[in-house]
N, C-alpha and C positions, 0 to 999 in steps of 0.2 A: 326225699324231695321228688316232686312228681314233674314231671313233663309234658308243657301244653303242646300240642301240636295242631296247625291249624291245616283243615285241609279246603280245600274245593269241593263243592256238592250241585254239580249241576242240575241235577233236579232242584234244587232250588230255587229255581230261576220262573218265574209264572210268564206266561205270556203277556202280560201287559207292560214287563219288566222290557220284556225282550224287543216289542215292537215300540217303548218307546227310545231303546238304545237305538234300534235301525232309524228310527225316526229323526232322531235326534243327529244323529252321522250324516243325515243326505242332507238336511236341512244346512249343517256345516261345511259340508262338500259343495251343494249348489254355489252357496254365499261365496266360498271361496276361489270357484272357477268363473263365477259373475263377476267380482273384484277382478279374478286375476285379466279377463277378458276386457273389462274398462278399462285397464291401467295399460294395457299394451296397444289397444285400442283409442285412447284418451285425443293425441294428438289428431287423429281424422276427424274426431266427435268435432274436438275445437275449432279445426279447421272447416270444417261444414258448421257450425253455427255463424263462424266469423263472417263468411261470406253470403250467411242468409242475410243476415244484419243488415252486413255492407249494402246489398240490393236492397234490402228496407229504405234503408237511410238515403243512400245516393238517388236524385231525382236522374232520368234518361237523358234531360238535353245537359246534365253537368256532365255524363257518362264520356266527354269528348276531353282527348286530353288537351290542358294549356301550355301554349309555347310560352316560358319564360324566359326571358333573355339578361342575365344581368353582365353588369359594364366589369371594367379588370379593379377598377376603385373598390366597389362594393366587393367583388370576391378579396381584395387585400385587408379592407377591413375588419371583412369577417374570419379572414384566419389571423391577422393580430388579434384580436380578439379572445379566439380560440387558442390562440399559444398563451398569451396570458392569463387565462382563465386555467387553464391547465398547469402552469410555472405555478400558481400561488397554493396549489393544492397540496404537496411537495415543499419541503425543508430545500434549502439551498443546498445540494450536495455535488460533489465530485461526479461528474458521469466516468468513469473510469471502472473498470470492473477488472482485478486479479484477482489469479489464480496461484495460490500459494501451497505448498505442499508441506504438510504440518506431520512430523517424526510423531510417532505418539510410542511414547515413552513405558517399560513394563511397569505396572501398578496390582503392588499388592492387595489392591481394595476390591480387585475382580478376580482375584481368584480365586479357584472353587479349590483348590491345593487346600488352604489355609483353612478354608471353612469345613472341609473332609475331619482334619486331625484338632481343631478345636472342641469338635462337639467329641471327638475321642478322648479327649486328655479329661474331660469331666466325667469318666465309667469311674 
């Protein structure tokens, strides 16, 4: 019976082999620290396009803030509202939260004891 043996032969390797392995590596390397730099970077990105926008969109003489004033009616309304709108989202339940301390009892099903000398009792 004969015996393959494989070895390594680094003169094998041509230079076009070589420089497209490097090539290939920085190519992957950039990509990955460009990702990794947007993704850590991502929320400023957002945050400066958000507020170029904003100044697109808002005209200067709306730039002034308005005094809104509303009456105690209209803020009652608007949180009944909000409570029932939120109650119907929600089953009827109990608001009551316990904390019970639950015995957990020895179970033959987890242990590894069992499963040790089962697979032994089939030699």
């Amino acid at each position: 019976m004969r015996t393959l043996f494989i070895a390594f032969d680094p003169t094998l390797i041509g230079s076009q082999t070589l420089i497209l392995t490097i090539l290939g590596y920085c190519i992957v390397l950039l990509t990955l620290s460009a990702m990794a730099f947007l993704m850590v970077r991502f929320h400023a990105i957002r945050d400066y396009m958000r507020t170029r926008r904003l100044k697109k969109e808002t005209p200067p003489a709306a730039a002034a803030p308005l005094k809104v004033v509303m009456t105690g009616e209209e803020n009652a309304a608007i949180a009944a509202a909000l409570y029932l709108f939120f109650s119907e989202l929600h089953d009827q339940e109990k608001y009551v939260m316990t904390i019970k301390k639950v015995s957990r009892t020895y179970s033959p099903w987890s242990s590894k004891f069992y499963n040790i000398f089962n697979v032994m009792k089939h030699w």
